[in-house]
C-alpha positions as CSV (number, residue, x, y, z in Angstrom):
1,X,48.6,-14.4,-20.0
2,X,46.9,-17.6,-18.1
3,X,48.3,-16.2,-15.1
4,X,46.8,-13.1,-14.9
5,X,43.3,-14.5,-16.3
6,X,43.9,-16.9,-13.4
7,X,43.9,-13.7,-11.0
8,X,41.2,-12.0,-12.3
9,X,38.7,-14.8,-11.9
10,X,40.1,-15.7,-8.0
11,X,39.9,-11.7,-7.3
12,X,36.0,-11.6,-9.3
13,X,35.3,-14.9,-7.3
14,X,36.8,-13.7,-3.6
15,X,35.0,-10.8,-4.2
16,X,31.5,-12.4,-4.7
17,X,31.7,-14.5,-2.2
18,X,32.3,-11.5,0.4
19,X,29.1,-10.1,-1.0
20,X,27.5,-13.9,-0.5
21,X,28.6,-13.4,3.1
22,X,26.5,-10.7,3.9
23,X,22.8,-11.6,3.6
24,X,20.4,-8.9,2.7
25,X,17.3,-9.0,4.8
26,X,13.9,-9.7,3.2
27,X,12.3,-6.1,3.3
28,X,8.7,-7.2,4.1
29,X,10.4,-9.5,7.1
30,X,12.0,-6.1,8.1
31,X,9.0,-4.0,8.2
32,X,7.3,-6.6,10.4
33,X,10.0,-6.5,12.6
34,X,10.2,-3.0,12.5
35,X,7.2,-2.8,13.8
36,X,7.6,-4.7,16.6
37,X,10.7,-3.0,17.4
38,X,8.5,-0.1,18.2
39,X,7.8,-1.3,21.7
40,X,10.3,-4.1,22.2
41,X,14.1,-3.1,23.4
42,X,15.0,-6.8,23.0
43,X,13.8,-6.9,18.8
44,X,14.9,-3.0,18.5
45,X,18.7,-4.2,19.5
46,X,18.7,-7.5,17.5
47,X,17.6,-5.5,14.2
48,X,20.1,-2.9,14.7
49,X,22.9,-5.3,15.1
50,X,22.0,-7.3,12.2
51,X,21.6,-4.5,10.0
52,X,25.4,-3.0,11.3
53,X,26.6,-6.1,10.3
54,X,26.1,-4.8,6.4
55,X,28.8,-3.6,5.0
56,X,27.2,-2.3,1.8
57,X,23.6,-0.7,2.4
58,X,21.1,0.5,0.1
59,X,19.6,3.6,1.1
60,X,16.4,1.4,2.6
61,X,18.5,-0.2,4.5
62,X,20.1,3.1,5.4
63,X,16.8,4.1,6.5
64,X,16.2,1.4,8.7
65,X,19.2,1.7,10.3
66,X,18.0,5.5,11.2
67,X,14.4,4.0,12.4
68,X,16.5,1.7,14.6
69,X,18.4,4.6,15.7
70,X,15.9,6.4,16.7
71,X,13.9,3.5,18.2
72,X,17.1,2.7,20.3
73,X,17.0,6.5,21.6
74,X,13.5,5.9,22.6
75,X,14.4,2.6,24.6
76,X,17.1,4.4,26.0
77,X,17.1,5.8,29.8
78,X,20.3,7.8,29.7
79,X,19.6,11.3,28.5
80,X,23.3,11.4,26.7
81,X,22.3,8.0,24.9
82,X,18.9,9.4,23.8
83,X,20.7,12.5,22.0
84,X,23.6,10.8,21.1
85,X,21.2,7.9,19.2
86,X,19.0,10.8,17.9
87,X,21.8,12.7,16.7
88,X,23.4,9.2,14.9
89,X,19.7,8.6,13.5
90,X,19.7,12.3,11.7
91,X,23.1,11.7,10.0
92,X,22.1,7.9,9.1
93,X,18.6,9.5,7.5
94,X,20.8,12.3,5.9
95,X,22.8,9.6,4.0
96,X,20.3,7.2,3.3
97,X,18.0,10.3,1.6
98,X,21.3,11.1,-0.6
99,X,21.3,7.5,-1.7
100,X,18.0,7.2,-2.6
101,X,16.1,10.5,-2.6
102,X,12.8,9.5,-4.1
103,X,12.0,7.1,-1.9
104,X,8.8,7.3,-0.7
105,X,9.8,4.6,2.6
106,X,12.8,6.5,3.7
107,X,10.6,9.6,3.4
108,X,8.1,7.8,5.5
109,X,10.4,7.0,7.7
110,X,12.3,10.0,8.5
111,X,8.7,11.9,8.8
112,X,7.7,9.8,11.1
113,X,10.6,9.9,13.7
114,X,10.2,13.6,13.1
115,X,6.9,14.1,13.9
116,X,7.1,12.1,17.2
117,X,10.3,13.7,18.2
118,X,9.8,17.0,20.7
119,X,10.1,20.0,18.8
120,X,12.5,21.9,21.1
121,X,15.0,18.9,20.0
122,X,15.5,20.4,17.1
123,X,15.1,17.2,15.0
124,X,11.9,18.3,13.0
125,X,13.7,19.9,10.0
126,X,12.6,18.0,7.4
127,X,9.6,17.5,7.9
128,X,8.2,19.7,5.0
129,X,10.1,18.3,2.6
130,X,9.7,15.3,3.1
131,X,5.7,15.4,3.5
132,X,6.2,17.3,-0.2
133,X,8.0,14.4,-1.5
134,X,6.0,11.9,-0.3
135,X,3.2,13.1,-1.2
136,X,5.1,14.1,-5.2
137,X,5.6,10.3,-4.9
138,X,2.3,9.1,-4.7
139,X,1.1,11.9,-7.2
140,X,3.3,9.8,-9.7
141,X,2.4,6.7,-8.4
142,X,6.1,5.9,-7.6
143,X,6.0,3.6,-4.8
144,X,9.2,2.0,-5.3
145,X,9.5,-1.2,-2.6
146,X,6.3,-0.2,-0.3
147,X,3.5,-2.3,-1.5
148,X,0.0,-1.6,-0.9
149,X,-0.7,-1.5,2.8
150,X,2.8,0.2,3.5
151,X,1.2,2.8,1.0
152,X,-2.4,2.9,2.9
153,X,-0.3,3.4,6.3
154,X,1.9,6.3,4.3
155,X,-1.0,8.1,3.6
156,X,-3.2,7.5,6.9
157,X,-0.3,8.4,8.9
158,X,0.3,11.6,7.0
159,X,-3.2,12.5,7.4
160,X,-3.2,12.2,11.0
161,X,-0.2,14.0,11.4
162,X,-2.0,17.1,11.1
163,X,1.1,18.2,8.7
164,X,-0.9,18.7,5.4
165,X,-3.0,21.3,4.0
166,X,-6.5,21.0,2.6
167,X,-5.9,20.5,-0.9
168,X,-3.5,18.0,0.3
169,X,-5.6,16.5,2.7
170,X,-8.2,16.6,0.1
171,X,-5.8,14.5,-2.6
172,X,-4.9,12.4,-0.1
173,X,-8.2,11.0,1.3
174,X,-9.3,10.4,-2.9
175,X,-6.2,8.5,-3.1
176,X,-6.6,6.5,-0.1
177,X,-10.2,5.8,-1.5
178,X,-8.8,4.5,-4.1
179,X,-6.5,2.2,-2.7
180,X,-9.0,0.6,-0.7
C-alpha cells in the first residue's frame, strides 16, 4: 500500500515538474514582440523557436505560432519556403481555432494574415467567418485575454480592412467611440 502511494506522488511530482520546465510566455510580452516580429527576421525566428519549444499550447499560443508562420513566410526569399510556411500557418490557425473557437485574438489573428495574403494564394477562406465572429465577440463583450488597446486595434483594423458592411461598420465605429 505505501508503495504504491509512494509511486503515485513521484509520477504526480515528475509530472509537474515537466510542466515547470516549460515556461509559458507572458501574453502581453508576446504581443509586443509580435509586433516587432512584423518587420524583424532576427525577433520573427527567436519567437517561433521559443514558442516550438512548448509542448502543450493553448490555442493563443497556437495562434501565435500561425502569426509566426506566416511572418516567417513573409521574411522568406525562397518561393517553396513562402508556401510551405503559409501552408504550415493555415493548418497551425485551423488547430488553434478548434481549441479555442471564440477567441476573439486568434480570430484577429488569422484575419489579419488573411487579409494581407494575395488572393490568388488561396489563403483568404476564412475571412468571413472570422470578421462574423469577431465582430459576435465584441457584440457580447467577450474579449477573453485582449485588453483594451488590443480591442481598439481589433476594431480599427477591421474597419480599415474594407471587409465589413455598413451596419457593421456602423456598430463598429459606436463601439470604438466607446472605448475611447
Amino acid at each position: 500500500m505505501f508503495k504504491k502511494h509512494l509511486l503515485f506522488l513521484i509520477l504526480t511530482f515528475t509530472t509537474l515538474m515537466g510542466f515547470a520546465d516549460t515556461p509559458q510566455p507572458n501574453i502581453p510580452h508576446l504581443r509586443k514582440k509580435l509586433m516587432q516580429a512584423i518587420n524583424s527576421k532576427p525577433t520573427t525566428d527567436s519567437l517561433y523557436k521559443s514558442l516550438e519549444m512548448i509542448q502543450q499550447r493553448s490555442g493563443l499560443l497556437n495562434g501565435y505560432m500561425g502569426a509566426l508562420e506566416a511572418l516567417k513566410a513573409k521574411h522568406a526569399w525562397n518561393p517553396y519556403f513562402k508556401i510551405k510556411y503559409l501552408s504550415n500557418c493555415e493548418d497551425t490557425f485551423k488547430e488553434a481555432v478548434a481549441q479555442d473557437p471564440h477567441n476573439i485574438e486568434i480570430r484577429f489573428m488569422r484575419f489579419s494574415v488573411e487579409h494581407n495574403v494575395p488572393g490568388f494564394l488561396g489563403y483568404t477562406k476564412n475571412l468571413a467567418v472570422d470578421k462574423q465572429e469577431m465582430i459576435h465577440q465584441i457584440e457580447l463583450k467577450n474579449y477573453g485575454t485582449a485588453d483594451k488597446e488590443l480591442v481598439i486595434t481589433v476594431i480599427k483594423f477591421m474597419l480599415d480592412s474594407k471587409h465589413c458592411t455598413a451596419d457593421e461598420t456602423n456598430f463598429l465605429n459606436k463601439t470604438l467611440a466607446a472605448l475611447k
